[in-house]
C-alpha positions in Angstrom: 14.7 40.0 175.5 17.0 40.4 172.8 18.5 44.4 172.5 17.1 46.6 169.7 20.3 45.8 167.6 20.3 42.4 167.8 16.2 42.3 166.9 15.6 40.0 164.0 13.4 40.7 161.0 10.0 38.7 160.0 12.1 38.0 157.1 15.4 37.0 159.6 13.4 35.0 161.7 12.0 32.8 158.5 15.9 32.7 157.5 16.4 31.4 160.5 14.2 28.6 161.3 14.5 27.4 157.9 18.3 27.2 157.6 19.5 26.9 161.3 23.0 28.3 162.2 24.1 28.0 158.3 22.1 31.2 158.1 24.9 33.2 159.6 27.2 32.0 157.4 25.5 32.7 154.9 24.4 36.7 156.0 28.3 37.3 156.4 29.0 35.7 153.2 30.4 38.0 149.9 29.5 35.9 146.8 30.0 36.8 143.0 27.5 35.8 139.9 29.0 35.9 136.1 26.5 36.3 134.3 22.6 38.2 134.6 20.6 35.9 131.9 18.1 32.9 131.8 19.8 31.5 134.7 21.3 34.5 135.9 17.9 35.8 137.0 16.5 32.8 138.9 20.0 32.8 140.6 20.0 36.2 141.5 16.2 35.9 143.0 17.4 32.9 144.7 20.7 34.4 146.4 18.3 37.4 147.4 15.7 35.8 149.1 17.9 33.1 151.2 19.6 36.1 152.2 23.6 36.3 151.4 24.7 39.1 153.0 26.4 40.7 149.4 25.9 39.8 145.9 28.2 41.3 142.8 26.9 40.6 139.7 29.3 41.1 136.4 27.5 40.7 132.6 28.5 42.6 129.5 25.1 41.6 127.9 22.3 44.1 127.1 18.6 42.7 127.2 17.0 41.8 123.9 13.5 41.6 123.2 13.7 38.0 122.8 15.2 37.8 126.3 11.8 38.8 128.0 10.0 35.5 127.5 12.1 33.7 130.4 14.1 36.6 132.1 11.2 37.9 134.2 13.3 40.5 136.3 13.1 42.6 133.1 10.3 44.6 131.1 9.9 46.1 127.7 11.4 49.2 128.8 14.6 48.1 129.6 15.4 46.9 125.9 19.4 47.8 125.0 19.9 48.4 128.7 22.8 46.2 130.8 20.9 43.1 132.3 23.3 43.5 135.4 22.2 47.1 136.1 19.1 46.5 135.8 18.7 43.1 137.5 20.5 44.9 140.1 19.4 48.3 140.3 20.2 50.4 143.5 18.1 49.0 146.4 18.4 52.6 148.1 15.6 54.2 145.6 12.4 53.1 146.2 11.0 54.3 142.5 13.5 52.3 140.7 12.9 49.1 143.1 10.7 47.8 140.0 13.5 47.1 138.3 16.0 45.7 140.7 16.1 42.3 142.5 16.9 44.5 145.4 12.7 44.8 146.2 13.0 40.5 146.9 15.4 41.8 149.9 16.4 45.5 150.6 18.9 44.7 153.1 21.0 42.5 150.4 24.0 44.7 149.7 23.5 44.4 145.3 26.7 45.9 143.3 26.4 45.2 139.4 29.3 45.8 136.8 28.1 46.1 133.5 31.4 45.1 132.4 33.7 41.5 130.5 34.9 39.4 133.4 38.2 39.3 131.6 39.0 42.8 131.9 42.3 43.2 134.1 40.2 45.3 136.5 39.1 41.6 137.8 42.1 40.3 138.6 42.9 37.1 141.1 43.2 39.6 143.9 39.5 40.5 142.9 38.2 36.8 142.6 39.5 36.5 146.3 38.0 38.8 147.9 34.7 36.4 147.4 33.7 33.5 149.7 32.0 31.6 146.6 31.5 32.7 142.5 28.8 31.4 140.6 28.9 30.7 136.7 25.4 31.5 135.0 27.5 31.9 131.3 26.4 30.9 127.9 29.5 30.8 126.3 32.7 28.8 126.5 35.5 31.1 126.7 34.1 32.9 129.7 33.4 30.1 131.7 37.1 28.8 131.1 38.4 32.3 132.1 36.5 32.0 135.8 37.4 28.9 136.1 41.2 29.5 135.7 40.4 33.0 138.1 38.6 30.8 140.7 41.9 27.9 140.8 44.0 30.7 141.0 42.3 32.5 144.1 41.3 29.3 145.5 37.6 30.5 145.3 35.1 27.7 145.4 33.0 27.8 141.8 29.5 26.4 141.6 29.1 26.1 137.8 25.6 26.0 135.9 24.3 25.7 132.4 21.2 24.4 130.3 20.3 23.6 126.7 16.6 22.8 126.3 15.4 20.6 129.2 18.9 19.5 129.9 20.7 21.4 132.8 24.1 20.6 134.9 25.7 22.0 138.2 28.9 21.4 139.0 31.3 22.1 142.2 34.7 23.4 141.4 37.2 23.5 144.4 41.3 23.6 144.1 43.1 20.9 144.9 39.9 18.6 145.7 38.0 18.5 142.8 38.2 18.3 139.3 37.7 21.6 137.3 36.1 22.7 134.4 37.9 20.8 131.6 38.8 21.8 128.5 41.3 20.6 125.6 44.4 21.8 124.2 46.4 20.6 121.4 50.0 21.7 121.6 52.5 21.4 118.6 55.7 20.0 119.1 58.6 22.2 118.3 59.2 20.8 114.9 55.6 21.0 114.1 55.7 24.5 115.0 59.2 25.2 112.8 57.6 23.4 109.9 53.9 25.5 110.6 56.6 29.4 110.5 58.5 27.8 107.4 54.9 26.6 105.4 53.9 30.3 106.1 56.9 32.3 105.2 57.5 30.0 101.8 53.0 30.9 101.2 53.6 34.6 102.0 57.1 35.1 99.9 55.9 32.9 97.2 55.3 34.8 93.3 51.7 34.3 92.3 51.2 34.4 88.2 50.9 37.2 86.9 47.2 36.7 85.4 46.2 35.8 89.0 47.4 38.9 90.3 45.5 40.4 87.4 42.0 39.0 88.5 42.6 40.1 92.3 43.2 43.9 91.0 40.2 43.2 88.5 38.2 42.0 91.9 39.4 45.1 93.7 38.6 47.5 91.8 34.7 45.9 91.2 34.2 45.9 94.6 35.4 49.6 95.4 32.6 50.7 92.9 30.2 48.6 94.4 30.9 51.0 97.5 30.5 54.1 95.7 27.2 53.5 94.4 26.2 52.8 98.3 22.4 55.0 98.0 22.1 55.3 94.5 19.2 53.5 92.4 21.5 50.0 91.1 23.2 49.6 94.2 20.9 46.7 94.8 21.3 45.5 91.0 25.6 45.4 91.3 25.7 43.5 94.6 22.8 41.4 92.9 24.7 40.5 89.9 28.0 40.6 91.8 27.0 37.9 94.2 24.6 35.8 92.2 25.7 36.4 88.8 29.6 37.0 88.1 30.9 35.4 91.3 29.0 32.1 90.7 30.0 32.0 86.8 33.2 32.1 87.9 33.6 29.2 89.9 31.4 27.2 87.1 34.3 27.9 84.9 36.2 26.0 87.3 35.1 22.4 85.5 37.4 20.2 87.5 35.2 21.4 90.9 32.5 19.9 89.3 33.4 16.4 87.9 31.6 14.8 91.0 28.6 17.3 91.7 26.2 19.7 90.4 27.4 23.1 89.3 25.5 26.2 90.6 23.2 28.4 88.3 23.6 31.8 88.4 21.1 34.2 88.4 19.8 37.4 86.2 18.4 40.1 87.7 15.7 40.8 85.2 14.3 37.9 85.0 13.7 37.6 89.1 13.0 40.7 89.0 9.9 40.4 86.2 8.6 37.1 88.0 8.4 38.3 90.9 6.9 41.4 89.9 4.2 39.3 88.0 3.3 37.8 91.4 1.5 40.6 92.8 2.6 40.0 96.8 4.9 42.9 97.7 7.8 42.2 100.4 5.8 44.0 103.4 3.3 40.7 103.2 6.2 38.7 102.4 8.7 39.6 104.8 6.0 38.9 108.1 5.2 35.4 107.2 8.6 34.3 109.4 8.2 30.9 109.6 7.4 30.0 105.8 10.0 29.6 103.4 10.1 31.5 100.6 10.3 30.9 96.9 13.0 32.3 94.9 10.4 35.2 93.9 9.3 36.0 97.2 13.4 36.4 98.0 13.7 38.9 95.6 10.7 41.0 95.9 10.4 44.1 99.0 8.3 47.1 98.8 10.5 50.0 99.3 8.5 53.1 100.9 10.3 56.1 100.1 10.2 55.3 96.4 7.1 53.2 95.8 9.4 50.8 93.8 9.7 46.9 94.1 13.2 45.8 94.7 13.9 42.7 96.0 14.1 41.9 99.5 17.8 41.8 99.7 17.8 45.3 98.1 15.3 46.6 99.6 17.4 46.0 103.0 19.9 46.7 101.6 18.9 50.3 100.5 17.7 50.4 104.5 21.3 49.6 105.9 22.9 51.7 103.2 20.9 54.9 104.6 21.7 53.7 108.0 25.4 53.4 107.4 25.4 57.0 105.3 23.6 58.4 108.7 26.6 57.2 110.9 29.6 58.0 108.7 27.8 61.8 109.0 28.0 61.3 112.5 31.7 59.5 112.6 32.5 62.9 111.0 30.9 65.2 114.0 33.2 63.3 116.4 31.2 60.1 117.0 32.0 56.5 117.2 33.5 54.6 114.2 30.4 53.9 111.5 29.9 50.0 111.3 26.8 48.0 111.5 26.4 45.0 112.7 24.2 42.0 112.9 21.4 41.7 115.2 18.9 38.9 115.6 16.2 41.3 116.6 17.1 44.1 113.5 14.5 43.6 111.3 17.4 45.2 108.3 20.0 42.5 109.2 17.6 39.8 109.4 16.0 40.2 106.2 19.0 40.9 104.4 20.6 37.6 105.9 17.5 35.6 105.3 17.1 36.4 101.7 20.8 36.4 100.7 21.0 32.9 102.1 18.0 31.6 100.3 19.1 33.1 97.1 22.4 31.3 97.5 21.5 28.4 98.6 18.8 28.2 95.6 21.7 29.5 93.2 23.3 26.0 94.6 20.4 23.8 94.9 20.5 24.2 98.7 17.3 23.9 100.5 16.3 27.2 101.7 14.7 27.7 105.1 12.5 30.6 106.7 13.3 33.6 108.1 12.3 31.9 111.9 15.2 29.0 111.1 17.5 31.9 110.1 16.9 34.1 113.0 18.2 30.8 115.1 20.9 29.7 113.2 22.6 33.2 112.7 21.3 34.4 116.0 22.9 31.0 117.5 19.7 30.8 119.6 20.0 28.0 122.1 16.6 26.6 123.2 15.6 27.8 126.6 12.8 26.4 128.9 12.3 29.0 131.8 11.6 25.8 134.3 14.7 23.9 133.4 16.6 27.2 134.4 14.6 27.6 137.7 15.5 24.2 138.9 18.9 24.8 137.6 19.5 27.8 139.7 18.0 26.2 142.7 20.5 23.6 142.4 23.3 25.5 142.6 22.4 27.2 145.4 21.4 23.8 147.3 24.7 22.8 146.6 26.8 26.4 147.8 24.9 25.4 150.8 27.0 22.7 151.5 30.3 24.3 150.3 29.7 27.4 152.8 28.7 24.6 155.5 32.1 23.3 154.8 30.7 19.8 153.8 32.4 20.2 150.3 32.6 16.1 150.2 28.8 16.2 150.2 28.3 17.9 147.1 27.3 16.8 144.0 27.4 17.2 140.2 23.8 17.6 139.6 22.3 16.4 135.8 18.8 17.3 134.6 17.9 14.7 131.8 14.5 15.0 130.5 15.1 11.4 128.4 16.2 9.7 131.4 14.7 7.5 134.1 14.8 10.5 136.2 14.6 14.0 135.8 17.7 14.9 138.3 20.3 12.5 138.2 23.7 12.9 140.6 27.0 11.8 140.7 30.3 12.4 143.6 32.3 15.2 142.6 35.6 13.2 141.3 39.5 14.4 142.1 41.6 16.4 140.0 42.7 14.4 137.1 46.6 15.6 136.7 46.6 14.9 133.3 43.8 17.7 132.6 45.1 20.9 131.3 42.8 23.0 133.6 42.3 21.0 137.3 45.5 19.1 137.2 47.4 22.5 137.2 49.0 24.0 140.2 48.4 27.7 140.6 50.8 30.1 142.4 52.0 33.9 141.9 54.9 35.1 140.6 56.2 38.7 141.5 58.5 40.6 138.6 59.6 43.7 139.0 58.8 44.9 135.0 62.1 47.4 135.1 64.6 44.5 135.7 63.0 40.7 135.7 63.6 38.9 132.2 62.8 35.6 131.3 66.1 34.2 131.5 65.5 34.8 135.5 62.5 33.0 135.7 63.9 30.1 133.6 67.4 29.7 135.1 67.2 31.2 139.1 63.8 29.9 139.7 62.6 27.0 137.4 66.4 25.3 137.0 67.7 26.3 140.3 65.3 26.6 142.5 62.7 23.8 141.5 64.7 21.5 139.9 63.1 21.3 136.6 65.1 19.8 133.6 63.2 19.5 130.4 60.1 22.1 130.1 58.6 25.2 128.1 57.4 28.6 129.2 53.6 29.6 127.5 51.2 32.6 127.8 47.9 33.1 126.3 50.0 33.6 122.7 52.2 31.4 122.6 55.6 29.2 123.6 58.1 31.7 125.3 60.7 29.3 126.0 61.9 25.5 124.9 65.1 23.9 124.8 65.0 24.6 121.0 63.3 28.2 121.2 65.6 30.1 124.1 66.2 33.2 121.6 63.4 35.2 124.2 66.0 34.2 127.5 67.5 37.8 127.5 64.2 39.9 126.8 62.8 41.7 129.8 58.5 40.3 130.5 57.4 43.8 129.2 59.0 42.6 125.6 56.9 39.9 125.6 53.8 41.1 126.5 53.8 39.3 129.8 52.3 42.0 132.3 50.2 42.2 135.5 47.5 40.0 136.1 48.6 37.8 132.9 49.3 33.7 133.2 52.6 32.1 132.6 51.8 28.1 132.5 54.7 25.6 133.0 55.0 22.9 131.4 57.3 19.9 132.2 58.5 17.8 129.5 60.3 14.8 131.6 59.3 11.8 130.4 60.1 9.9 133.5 58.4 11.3 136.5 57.5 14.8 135.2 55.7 17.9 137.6 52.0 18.8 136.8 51.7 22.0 135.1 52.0 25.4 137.0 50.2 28.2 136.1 51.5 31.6 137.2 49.8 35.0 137.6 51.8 37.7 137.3 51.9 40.2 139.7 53.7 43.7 138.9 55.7 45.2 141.7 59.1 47.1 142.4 61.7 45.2 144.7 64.9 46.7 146.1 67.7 47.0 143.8 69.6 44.7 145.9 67.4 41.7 145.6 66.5 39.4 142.8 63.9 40.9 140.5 61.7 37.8 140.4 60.4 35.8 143.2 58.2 32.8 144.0 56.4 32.1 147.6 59.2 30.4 149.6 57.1 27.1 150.7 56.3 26.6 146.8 56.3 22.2 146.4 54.7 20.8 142.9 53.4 17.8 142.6 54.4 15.2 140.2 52.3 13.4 137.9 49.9 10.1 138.7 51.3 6.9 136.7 48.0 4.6 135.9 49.3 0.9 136.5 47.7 -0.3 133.6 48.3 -4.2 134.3 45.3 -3.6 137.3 42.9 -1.6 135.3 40.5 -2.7 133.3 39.4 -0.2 130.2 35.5 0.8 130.2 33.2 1.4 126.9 34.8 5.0 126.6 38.2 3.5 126.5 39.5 4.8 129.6 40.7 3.0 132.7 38.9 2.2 136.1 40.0 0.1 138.9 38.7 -3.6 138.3 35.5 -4.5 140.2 34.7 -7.8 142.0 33.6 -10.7 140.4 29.8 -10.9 139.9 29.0 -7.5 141.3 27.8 -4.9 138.9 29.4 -1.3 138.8 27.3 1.6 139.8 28.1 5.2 138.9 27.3 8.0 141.1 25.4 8.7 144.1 23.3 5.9 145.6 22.2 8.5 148.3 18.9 10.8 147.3 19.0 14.1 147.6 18.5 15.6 151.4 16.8 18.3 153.1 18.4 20.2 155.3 17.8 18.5 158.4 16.6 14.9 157.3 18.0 11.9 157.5 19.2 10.6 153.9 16.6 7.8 152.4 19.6 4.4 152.0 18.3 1.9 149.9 18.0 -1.7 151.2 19.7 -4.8 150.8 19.5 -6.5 147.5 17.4 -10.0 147.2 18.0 -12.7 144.8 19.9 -10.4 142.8 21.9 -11.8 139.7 24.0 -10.5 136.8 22.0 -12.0 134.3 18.3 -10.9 136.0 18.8 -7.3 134.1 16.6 -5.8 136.9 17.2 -5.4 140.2 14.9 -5.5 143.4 15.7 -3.3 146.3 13.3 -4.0 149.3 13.2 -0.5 150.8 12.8 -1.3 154.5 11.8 2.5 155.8 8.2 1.7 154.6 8.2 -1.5 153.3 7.6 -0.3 149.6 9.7 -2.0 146.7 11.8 -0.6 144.1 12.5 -1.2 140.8 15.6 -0.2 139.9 16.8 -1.1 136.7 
């Protein structure tokens, strides 16, 4: 009999027999998810219910009605609230269980942060507190910025995304395998004097005086477009400003049109009489979304308060007007700063974009579209299929099984391709490539002490000295710090050049011959004893130099990189020729090939588990 304590739940006991002794790894483990969307929600369900012992979600998204057709952990209700707080709501009251993924599992441990993953409050110290992070992002620049955070800590990353019926999961571990990669173009030195002196001789330079004539002119037009914000032409001046003036001034530009056709400009009375001639008002006209709408149709709105017909760009426009006049009122009380902005799901915004866009793009012979093909295109509304986010977010978790197992060399990048053969498609996760500016990077920390440490201490004591590096350049998130031509910074403390806790310093090497990989340092703030050096590096510190690719043994592929030559009359595979597993089965191996030529196109595998035959071409 096991004691009281030790007494496993229905739940346990299912956990249990289903995942073996990985399940204790797996109650003990601390795991962090970015992100609380399409496959934020199936990931967080999934985490939940196989039982990992704590889960810390981090989004700075709020939930949007369009959000509700595939993100089931939230309801109508919870429109403009944070989708971490509520997909995470506290499991410890029962009333509010409805919304939390906390009712899947009570004795999960949830802690949400309705917060940006690159605020300084996450720092590497943060990431490494975590035995594994998963990505569910929809943008690039955040899933860089975990990336980098993960390397840093040395936090295995299971990274996740989808488009349509497409989805991908890929394992992320230091030193193993490859990273998330991105590119960076650097400018030489001279290209970078040449980009300052371009810019000084554009900013110093005299414009004529009749130029400086029309900006003042321009000025001045649109400062009393802003004081007739709320009065009765407000919608006729930003009419005839935008449609009329502006686009007769660039046809007086004759030599822009040698080659094309010119714009027409618009008048405002007669839109505004054929459209009133047509007899729909722009109530009617404004709910058949996915139509697109004539020139008339653009211009024509109801508006309610005065029982006028503007046109739909005015009559918005007289909407976000009142709006704006309402917050400046407020701004004055104390509040916020007044400013609107656009939203997909604003019926105001979205009418005023959709119309203004027609317009123009009639006024240039531009074929309009409807207010539905708007709404994507300035909503930059990727297509989401609930399923392909389910699978994707049982993917990832399949594949953190074998990371926490410690069977990283078993994992896989995992490809959902509706267009292919198959619908999931696998490949072995590949090593770091050291000429990627993200997984061919060595991470370490640097401690300054922000009173004393300058550049010239990192540059000369540690980098020259200590390291041995000749030829190289200092960077940050802005910019170069330090070249042999650029060493004017050498004498400026890190706090004069913005170069604080929790910041990167990246390492470059410039030696031609056998140069290091790049080092990436985090910064890590901290006051040393006068009597020692006011910077310092771990003492075991060894980089790594660069691969050289013997390119008389390589052969290029179609992409026009290099792979290692394959034996004559034997066609290349790529990726995995083992199936996915289940925990506990035996992987299905394919047999041996027969009669089998390069030239056949298709290949017959005789499958000798149970006889069947496979076509595999």
């Amino acid at each position: 009999m096991q004691p009281p304590s030790m007494k496993l739940t229905k739940r346990e006991r299912f956990h249990r027999q289903s995942l073996g002794a990985l399940y204790g790894r797996i109650k003990q483990s601390r795991v962090l998810m970015v992100g609380a969307g399409g496959i934020g929600c199936e990931l967080l369900k999934n985490l939940v219910l196989t039982g990992f012992g704590e889960v810390h979600i981090v989004d700075l998204d709020t939930i949007d009605l369009s959000n509700l057709n595939r993100q089931f952990l939230f309801r109508y209700e919870h429109i403009k609230k944070s989708k971490a707080l509520v997909g995470a709501a506290a499991i410890n009251k029962p009333p509010v269980a409805k919304e939390s993924a906390g009712r899947f599992n009570p004795q999960v441990k949830l802690e949400a942060h309705h917060a940006n993953i690159k605020d300084p409050q996450f720092n590497v110290d943060w990431f490494a507190g975590f035995n594994l992070v998963f990505n569910a992002l929809d943008n690039l620049e955040a899933r860089r910025h975990v990336n980098k955070m993960c390397l840093a800590a040395d936090v295995p990353l299971v990274e996740s995304g989808t488009t349509g019926f497409n989805g991908q999961v890929q394992v992320i571990l230091k030193v193993q395998f490859g990273g998330y990669s991105k590119n960076i173009i650097r400018l030489s030195v001279a290209g970078q004097k040449r980009v300052l002196r371009l810019q000084y001789e554009r900013d110093t330079k005299k414009l004529p005086s009749a130029e400086i004539e029309n900006l003042r002119k321009e000025a001045q037009a649109l400062k009393q477009i802003r004081q007739s914000m709320g009065s009765d032409d407000f919608s006729r001046k930003i009419f005839e400003k935008v449609f009329t003036d502006d686009i007769n001034r660039l046809r007086s530009m004759q030599d822009m049109w040698k080659t094309r056709q010119p714009p027409t400009a618009l008048d405002f009375d007669a839109v505004s009489k054929s459209s009133a001639s047509g007899g729909e008002v722009g109530d009617s006209v404004a709910k058949r979304d996915q139509v697109v709408w004539s020139l008339a149709e653009n211009f024509t709105v109801s508006d309610n308060l005065n029982n006028v017909v503007f046109f739909l760009i005015g009559g918005s426009l007289r909407r976000l007007s009142r709006r704006l006049q309402q917050a400046q009122a407020n701004e004055s009380n104390g509040s916020t700063t007044a400013v609107l902005s656009f939203d997909k799901d604003d019926d105001d915004t979205l009418d005023f974009v959709t119309a203004s866009a027609n317009m123009r793009s009639i006024a240039f012979g531009i074929q309009p579209r409807s207010k539905f093909d708007i709404k994507q295109m300035a909503g930059n509304i990727i297509p989401a299929i609930a399923t392909t986010n389910a699978m994707t977010a049982g993917l990832c978790v399949m594949q953190a099984f074998k990371v926490i197992r410690g069977d990283v060399h078993k994992a896989k990048n995992v490809f959902l391709e509706r267009s292919g053969a198959r619908v999931i498609n696998s490949e072995s996760l590949r090593p770091p490539n050291p000429e990627c500016p993200v997984c061919g990077v060595l991470h370490s920390r640097l401690v300054i002490d922000p009173s004393r440490a300058t550049l010239n201490d990192l540059v000369e004591d540690v980098l020259q000295s200590k390291l041995g590096y000749r030829e190289f350049s200092v960077n940050n998130e802005v910019g170069t710090l330090y070249d042999p031509d650029l060493d004017d910074n050498l004498s400026k403390k890190f706090s004069e050049l913005g170069v604080k806790g929790e910041s990167f310093l990246t390492i470059i090497d410039d030696d031609e011959e056998n140069p290091h990989v790049n080092l990436s340092l985090s910064i890590l703030e901290k006051e040393l004893p006068e009597d020692s050096k006011p910077i310092s590096l771990p003492p075991d510190i060894e980089i790594p130099r660069k691969r050289t690719i013997d390119t008389e043994n390589v052969h290029k592929n179609g992409n026009g990189t290099v792979s290692p030559p394959t034996a004559p009359g034997k066609r290349k595979r790529t990726g995995s020729l083992e199936e996915p597993t289940i925990e506990g089965r035996q992987p299905i191996k394919r047999g041996k090939v027969q009669n089998a030529s390069e030239a056949d196109g298709v290949v017959l595998v005789d499958g000798s588990s149970n006889g069947a035959i496979i076509i595999d071409d």
